[in-house]
C-alpha positions as CSV (number, residue, x, y, z in Angstrom):
1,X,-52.0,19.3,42.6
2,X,-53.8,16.7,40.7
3,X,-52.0,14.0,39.1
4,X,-52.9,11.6,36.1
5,X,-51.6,7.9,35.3
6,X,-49.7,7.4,31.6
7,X,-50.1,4.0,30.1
8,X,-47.0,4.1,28.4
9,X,-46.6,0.5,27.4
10,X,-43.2,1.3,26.5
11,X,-41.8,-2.3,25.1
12,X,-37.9,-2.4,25.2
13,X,-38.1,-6.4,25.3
14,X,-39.9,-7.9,22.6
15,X,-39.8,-11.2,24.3
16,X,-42.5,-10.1,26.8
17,X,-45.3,-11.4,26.0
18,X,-47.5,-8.2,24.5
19,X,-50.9,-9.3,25.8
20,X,-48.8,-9.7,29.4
21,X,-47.7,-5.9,28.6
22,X,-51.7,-5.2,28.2
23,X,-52.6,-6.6,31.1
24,X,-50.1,-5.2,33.4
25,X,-51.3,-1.8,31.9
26,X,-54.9,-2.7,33.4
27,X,-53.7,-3.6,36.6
28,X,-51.7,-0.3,36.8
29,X,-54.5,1.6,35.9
30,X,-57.3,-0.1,38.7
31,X,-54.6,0.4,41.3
32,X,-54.5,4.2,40.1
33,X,-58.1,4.9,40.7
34,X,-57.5,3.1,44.3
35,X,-55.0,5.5,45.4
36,X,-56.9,8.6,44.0
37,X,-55.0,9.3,40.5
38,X,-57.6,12.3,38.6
39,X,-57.3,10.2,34.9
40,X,-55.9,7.6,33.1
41,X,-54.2,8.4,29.6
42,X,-53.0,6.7,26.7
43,X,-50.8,7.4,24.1
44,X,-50.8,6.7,20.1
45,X,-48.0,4.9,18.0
46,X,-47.0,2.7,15.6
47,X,-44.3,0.2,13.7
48,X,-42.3,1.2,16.9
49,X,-41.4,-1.0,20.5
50,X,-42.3,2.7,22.1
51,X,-45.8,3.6,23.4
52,X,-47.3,0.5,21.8
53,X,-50.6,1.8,21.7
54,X,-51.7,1.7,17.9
55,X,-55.4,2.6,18.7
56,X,-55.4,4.1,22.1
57,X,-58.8,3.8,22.1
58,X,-59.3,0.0,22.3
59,X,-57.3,0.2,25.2
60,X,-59.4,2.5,26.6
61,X,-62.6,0.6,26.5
62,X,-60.5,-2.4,28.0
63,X,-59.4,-0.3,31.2
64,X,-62.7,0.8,31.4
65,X,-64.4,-2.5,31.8
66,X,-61.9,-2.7,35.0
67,X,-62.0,0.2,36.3
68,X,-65.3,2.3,37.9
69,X,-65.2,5.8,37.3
70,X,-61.6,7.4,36.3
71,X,-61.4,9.6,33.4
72,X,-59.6,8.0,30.2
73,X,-57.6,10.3,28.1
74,X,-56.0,9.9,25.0
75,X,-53.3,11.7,24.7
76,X,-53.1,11.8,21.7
77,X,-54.9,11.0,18.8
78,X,-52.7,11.7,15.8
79,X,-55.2,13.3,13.6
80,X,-53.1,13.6,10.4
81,X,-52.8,9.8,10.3
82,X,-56.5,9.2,10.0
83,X,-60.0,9.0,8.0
84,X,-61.8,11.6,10.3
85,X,-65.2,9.8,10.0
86,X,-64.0,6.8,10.9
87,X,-62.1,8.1,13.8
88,X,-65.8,10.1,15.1
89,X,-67.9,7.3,14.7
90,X,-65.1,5.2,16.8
91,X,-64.7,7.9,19.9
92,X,-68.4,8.0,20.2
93,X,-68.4,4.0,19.9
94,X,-66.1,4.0,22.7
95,X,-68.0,7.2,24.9
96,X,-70.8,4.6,25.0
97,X,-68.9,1.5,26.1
98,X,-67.0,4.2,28.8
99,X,-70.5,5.0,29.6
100,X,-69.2,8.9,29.1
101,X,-65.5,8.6,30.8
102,X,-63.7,9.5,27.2
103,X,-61.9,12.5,26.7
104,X,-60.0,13.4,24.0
105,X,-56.3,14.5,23.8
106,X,-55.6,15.2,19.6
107,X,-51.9,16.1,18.2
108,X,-50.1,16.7,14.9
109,X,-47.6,13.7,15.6
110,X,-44.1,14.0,15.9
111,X,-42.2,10.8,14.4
112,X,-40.9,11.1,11.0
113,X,-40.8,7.4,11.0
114,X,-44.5,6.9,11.3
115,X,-45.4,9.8,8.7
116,X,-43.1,8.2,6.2
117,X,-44.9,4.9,6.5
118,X,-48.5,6.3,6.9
119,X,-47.0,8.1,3.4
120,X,-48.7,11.2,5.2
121,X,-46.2,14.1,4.4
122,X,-44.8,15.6,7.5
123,X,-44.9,19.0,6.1
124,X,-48.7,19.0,5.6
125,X,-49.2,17.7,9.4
126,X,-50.0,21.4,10.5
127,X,-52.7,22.0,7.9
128,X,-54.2,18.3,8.2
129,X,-54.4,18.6,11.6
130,X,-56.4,21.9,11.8
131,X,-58.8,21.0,9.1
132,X,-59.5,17.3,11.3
133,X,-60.0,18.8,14.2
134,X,-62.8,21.0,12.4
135,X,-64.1,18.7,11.4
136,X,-64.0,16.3,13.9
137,X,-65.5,19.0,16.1
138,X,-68.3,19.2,13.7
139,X,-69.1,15.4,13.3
140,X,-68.9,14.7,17.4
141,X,-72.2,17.0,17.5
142,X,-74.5,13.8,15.8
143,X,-76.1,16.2,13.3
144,X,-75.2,16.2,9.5
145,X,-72.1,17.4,8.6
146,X,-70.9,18.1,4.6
147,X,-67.5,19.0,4.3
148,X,-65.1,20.0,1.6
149,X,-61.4,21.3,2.1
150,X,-58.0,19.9,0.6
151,X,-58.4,16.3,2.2
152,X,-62.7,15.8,2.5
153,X,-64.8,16.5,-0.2
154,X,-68.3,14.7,1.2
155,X,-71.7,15.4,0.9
156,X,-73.6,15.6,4.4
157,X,-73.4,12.2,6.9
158,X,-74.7,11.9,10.5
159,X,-71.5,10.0,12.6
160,X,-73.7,7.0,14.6
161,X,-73.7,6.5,17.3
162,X,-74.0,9.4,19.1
163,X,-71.8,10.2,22.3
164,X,-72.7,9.9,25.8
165,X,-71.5,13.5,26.4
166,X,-72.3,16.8,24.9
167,X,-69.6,17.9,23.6
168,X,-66.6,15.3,24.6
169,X,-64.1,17.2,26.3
170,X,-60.8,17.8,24.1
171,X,-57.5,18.2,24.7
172,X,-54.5,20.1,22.6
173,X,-51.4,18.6,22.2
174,X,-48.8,21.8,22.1
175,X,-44.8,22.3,23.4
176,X,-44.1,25.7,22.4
177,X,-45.4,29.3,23.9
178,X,-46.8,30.4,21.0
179,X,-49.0,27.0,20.7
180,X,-50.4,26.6,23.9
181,X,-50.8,29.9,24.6
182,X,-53.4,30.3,21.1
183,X,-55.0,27.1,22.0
184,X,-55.6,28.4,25.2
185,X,-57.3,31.3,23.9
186,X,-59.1,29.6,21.6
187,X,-61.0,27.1,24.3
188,X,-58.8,23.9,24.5
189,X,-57.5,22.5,27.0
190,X,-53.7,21.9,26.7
191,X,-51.1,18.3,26.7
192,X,-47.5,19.5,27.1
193,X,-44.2,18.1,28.3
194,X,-41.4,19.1,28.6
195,X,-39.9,16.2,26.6
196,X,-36.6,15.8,28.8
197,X,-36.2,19.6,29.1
198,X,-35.3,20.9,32.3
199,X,-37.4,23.9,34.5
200,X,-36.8,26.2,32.1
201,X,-39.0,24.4,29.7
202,X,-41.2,23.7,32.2
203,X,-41.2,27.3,33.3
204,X,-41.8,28.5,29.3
205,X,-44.6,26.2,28.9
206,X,-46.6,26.8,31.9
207,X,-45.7,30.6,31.5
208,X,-48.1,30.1,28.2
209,X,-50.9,29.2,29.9
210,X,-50.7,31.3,32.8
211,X,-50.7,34.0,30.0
212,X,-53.8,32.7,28.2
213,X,-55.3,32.2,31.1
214,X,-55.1,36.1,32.6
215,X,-55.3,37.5,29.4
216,X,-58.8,36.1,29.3
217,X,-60.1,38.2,32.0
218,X,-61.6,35.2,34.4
219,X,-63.0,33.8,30.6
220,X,-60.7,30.9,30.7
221,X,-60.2,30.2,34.2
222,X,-62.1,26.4,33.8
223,X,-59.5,25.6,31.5
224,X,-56.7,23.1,32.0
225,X,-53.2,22.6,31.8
226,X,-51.6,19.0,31.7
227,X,-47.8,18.3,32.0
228,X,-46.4,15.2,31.0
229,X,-43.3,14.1,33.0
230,X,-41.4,10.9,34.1
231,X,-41.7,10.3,37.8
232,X,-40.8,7.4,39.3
233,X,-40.4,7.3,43.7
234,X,-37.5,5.1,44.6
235,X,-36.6,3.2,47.5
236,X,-33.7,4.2,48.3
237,X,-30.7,5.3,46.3
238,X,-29.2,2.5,44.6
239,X,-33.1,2.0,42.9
240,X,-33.0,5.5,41.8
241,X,-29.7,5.3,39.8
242,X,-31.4,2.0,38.1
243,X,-33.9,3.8,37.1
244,X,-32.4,6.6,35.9
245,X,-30.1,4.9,34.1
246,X,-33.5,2.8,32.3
247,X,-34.7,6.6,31.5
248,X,-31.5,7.6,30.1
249,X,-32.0,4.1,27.9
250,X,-35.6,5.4,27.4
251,X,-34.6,8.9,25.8
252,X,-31.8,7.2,23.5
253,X,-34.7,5.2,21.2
254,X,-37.2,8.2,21.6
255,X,-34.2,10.5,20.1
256,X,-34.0,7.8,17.5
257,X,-37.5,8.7,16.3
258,X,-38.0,11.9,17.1
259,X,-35.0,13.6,16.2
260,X,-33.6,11.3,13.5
261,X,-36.0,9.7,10.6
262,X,-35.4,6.6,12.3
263,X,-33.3,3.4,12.6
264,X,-35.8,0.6,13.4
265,X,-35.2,-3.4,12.9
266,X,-38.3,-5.8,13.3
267,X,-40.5,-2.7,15.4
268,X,-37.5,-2.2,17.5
269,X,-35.8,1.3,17.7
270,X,-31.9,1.7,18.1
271,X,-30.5,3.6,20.5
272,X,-28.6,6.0,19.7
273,X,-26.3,8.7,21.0
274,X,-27.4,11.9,22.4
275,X,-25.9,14.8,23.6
276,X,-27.4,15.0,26.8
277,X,-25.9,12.9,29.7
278,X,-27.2,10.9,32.4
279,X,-26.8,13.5,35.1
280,X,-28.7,15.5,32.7
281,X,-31.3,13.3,32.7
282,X,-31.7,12.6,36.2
283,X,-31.4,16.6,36.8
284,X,-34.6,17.4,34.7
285,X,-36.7,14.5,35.2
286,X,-38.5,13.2,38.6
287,X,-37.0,10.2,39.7
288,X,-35.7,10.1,43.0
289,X,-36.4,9.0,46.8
290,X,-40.4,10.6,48.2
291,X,-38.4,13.6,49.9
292,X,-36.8,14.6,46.8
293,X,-39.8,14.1,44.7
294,X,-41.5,16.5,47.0
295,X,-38.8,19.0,47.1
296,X,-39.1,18.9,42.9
297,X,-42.5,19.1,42.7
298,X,-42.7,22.0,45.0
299,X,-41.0,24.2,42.1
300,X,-44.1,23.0,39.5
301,X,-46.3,24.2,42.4
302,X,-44.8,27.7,41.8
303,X,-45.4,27.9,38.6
304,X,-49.0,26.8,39.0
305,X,-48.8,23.5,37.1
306,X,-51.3,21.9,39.0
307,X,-51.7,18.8,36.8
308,X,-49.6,16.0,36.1
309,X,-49.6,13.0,34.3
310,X,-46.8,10.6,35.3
311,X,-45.0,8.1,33.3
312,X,-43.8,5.6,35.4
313,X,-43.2,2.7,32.4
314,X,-40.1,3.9,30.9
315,X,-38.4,1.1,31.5
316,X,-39.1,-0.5,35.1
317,X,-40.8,-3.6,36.1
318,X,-44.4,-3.8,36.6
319,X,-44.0,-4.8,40.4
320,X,-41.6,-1.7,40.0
321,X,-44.1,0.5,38.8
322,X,-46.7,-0.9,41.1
323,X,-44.4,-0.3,43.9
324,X,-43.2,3.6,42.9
325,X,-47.6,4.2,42.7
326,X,-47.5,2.9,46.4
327,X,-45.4,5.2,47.3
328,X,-46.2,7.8,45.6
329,X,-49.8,7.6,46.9
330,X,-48.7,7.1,50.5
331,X,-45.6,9.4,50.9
332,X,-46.0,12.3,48.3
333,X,-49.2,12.7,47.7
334,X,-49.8,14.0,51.2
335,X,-47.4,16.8,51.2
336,X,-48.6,17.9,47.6
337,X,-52.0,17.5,47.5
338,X,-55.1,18.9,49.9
339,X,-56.9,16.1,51.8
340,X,-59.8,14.4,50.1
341,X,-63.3,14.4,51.6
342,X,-64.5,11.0,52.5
């Protein structure tokens, strides 16, 4: 397996110091490379105390400067909330201070909240999206590029400057069979999670793939399939049930948002209630002691999801989190990834 760091910067307590937040995220990230993480991604929100990342690319170009050669992913780019020619000139801006480490995870959104105030309607997020990433396609190539559709009407610009890499890889932010198995097949590669979900979202969404992937005929075999899921490797049990109980915390503001149209005071969600229960929580998610981490992971192995990009900031410390990638690194990693060559 291959496995990917999330730099969640998931802000329950507004009385840390944000720029502290920042830089823990950086010291996360260079400890990642160390221990042999594939990537580095980083989310995109705003008005909200979750994923405080409201241009994941700046924060890109600031773990690069720290870092040596890890990929940087975003993941995602909310295309319906932008000026697309803005947002090309910026990614290959930030290729160029990456020196060519950028890739480029791009999604429809998924808060209400942030639509509303972004006075984007939610119900045109599907048909925004698919004309920006055409475009955006079209305008990461350097050459001239007119455009005119429901949302451009522009006569033909050249997007300066131009990228290190040719083409900049992208990514496709899909949850649902029928979504990433047609992105699949039509050359992306694919961002999932299975939010909270158990296996048997896990087991739907990597089914997708799998399907894309053989009905290709060897075609698509390059491509690549990204999972999103909390993991966090405890000490011992007492640290698990901490943690799960900070994830259980965790889901009850993303519910807030992503269920709800929001309840938010001063950038900070409100809980809420949710129908799912803690033991529900710590049944689909990986948070647990290095042997039962292992023992979870071998079912992901089954269903071929060989990448994985682990959020570890839903709510611990950062010596926490610094800690659990120790661990990680030196007592899972081992039993769930081949040796490296030195």
């Amino acid at each position: 397996m291959r496995f990917s760091f999330y730099l969640p910067c998931y802000w329950p307590d507004l009385t840390y110091p944000a720029q502290q937040m920042y830089r823990d995220a950086v010291e996360e990230s260079v400890l990642a490379e160390e221990l042999g993480f594939d990537a580095l991604c980083i989310p995109e929100h705003h008005f909200i105390n979750y994923l405080t990342h409201p241009q994941p690319l700046l924060t890109a170009v600031k773990v690069a400067a720290a870092t040596r050669a890890i990929r940087i992913i975003s993941s995602v780019l909310v295309l319906p909330f932008y000026d697309v020619r803005r947002l090309a000139g910026e990614i290959c801006q930030a290729d160029c201070l990456t020196d060519g480490r950028i890739e480029i995870g791009v999604g429809r959104g998924a808060f209400a909240y942030e639509f509303d105030r972004f006075n984007v309607p939610v119900e045109e997020s599907k048909d925004r999206f698919n004309d920006s990433l055409a475009l955006l396609e079209q305008l990461l190539t350097g050459q001239e590029v007119g455009w005119k559709s429901d949302w451009y009407d522009f006569d033909p610009i050249a997007i300066t400057p131009h990228p290190v890499q040719q083409p900049i890889p992208i990514w496709i932010a899909a949850l649902s069979y029928p979504a990433i198995y047609h992105s699949v097949k039509r050359g992306y590669h694919i961002q999932t999670t299975p939010l909270r979900g158990g296996m048997e979202t896990v087991r739907t969404q990597a089914t997708a793939f799998n399907d894309a992937v053989r009905d290709a005929d060897g075609a698509l075999d390059h491509m690549k399939f990204s999972m999103l899921r909390m993991l966090y490797v405890a000490k011992d049990k007492a640290d698990a049930d901490e943690k799960v109980a900070m994830a259980y915390e965790n889901h009850r503001r993303f519910c807030n948002v992503y269920d709800t149209p929001g309840t938010v005071k001063h950038g900070a969600i409100i809980p809420i209630d949710v129908e799912e229960s803690i033991d529900d929580v710590r049944d689909a998610l990986l948070i647990g002691t290095a042997s039962e981490i292992i023992n979870k992971l071998g079912a992901y192995q089954d269903l071929k999801v060989m990448d994985l990009l682990l959020n570890m900031g839903f709510g611990a410390s950062h010596a926490d989190v610094m800690g659990s990638l120790e661990r990680f690194a030196r007592d899972v990693m081992p039993h769930v990834q081949p040796a490296r060559a030195t």
